[in-house]
Structure formats: C-alpha cells, structure tokens
N, C-alpha and C positions, 0 to 999 in steps of 0.2 A: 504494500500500500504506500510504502512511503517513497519507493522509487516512484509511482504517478503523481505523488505532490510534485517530486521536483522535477518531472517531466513538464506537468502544468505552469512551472513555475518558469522551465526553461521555456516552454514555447508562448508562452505570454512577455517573457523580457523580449525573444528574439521577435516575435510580431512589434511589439512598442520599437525596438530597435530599427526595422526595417520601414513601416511608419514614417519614422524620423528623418531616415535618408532618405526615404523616396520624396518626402515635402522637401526636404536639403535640395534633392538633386532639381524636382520642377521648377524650386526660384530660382539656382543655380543656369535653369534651362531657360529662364524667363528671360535674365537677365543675358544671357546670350546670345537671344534673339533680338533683344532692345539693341546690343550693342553692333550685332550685324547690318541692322536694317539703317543705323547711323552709320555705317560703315560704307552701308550700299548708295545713300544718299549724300554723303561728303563724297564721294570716288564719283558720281554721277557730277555734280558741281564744278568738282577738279578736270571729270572731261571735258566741261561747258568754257570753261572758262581757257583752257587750251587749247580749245576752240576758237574761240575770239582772240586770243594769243595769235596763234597762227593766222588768223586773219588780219590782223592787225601787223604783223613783222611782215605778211605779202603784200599789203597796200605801203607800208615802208617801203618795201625793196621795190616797187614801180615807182614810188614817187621819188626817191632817191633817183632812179636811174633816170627818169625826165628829168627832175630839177639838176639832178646833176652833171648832166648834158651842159644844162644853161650854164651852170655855174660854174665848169671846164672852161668853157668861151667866155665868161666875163674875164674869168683869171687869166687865161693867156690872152685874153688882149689888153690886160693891164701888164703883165709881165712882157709882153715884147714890147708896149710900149716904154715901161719902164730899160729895158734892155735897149733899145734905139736910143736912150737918153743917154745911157750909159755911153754907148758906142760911139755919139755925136762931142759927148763930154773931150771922152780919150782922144778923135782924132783931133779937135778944138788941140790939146793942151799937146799933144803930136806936133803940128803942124807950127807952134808955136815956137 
C-alpha cells in the first residue's frame, strides 16, 4: 500500500512539474513569435528603405554624369584660359 502512496505522490509532482514547463515553454513560444514577427517587419523596412537607397545613388550617378559633363567644360575653359594667361605672361617676360 504504501508503494501507491508514493507512486501517487510521484505522478502528481511529475504532472504539477510538467504543467509548469509546458506554461514555461508557450510564453517562452509566445515571446518568440512576438520577437520574429518584429524581426520580419524591421528586415521588410530595411528592404524598403535600400530600396530608395538604391534609387536615390542611380538618380546621383545620372545627375552626376550630366552635371558633370557641364562642369568638365566650365573647368577647362577656365583652366586653359587661365593656362593662355600663363603662356602670354612667360612669352611677355621672354621676349623682354
């Protein structure tokens, strides 16, 4: 008789035990989903926004290349005219 007390006694802790973890392990599981689904929503964001990145460094790199066209031509014709100044200086003090 007294082995089924503590047979009773064993399968009433290990049910309260098991119980225990299985609540443990759902909020455990709860909380894993909460943290995924901000997971999945921060990594969506980060595509969105590398997105517009990427569109924004393409519309740089055409505006760069027109403006930069122009701005090629303004500099060398201020450098060669600056260089003819030059040139006209030298033969001036040359010639002298």
């Amino acid at each position: 008789m007294e082995n089924f007390i503590k047979a009773d006694i064993f399968f009433f802790i290990t049910s309260i035990a098991v119980v225990i973890s299985t609540i443990g392990v759902i909020v455990v599981a709860v909380y894993v989903v909460r943290i995924l689904r901000d997971m999945k929503h921060i990594s969506k964001k980060v595509s969105e926004e590398g997105d517009k990145i990427i569109e924004d460094v393409e519309y740089l790199r055409e505006t760069a290349k027109a403006e930069g066209m122009k701005i090629k031509n303004i500099t060398d014709f201020f450098i060669n005219l600056f260089a003819r100044r030059h040139k006209k200086e030298k033969t001036k003090k040359t010639v002298k």
